[in-house]
C-alpha positions in Angstrom: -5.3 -94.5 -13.4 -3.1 -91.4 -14.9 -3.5 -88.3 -13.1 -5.1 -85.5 -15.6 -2.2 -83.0 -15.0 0.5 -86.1 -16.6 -2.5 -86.4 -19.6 -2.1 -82.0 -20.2 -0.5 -80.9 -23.2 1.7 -78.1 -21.1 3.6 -76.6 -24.1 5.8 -77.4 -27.1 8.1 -79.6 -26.4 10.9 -78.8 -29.2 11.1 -75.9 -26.7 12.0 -78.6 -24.2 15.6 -79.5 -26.0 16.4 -76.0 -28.1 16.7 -73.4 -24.9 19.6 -75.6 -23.0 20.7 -76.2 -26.2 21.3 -72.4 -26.7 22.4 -71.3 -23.8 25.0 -73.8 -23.8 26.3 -72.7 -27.1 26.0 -69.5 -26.2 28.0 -70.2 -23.1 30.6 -72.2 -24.8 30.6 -69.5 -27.4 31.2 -66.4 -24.7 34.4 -68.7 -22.8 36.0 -69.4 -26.6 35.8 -65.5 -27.1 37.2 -64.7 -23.8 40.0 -66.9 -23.7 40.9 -65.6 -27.2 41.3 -62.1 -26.0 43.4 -62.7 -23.3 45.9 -64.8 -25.6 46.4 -61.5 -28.2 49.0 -59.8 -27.4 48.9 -56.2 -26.6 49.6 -53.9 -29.8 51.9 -51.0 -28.6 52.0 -49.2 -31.9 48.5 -48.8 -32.1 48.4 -46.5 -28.8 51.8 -44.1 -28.9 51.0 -41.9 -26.1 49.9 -45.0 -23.8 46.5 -43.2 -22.7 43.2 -44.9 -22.1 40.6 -45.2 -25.2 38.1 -43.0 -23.4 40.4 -40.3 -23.4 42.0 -38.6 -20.2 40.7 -38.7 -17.0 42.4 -34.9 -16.4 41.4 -31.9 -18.6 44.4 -30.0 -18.7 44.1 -26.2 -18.8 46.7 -25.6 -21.2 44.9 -26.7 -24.3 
C-alpha cells in the first residue's frame, strides 16, 4: 500500500536538477574568475603615484 504523501505531486521536478545545476556553475564560475585575477600581474604604469583607488586616507591641508 503507498503512503499518500509518496502519491503527492510536491512540485516541478525540472526544478529538482536545474538549481544544483546552477549553483555549481555558478561556483565553478566564481573560483575560474578568482584564480584569474590573482595570476595578472600588477600594472605599475597604470597607478604612478602608488596611492589606493579610493583616494587618500589623509586630507592634506595644503591643497
Amino acid at each position: 500500500m503507498m503512503s499518500p504523501l509518496a502519491a503527492a505531486h510536491l512540485g516541478s521536478s525540472i526544478g529538482l536538477w536545474a538549481a544544483p545545476l546552477v549553483i555549481g556553475l555558478a561556483l565553478v564560475t566564481w573560483i575560474t574568475i578568482t584564480i584569474r585575477a590573482s595570476f595578472r600581474p600588477i600594472r605599475i604604469d597604470k597607478r604612478h603615484d602608488q596611492s589606493p583607488h579610493r583616494g587618500s586616507a589623509v586630507k592634506y591641508i595644503d591643497e
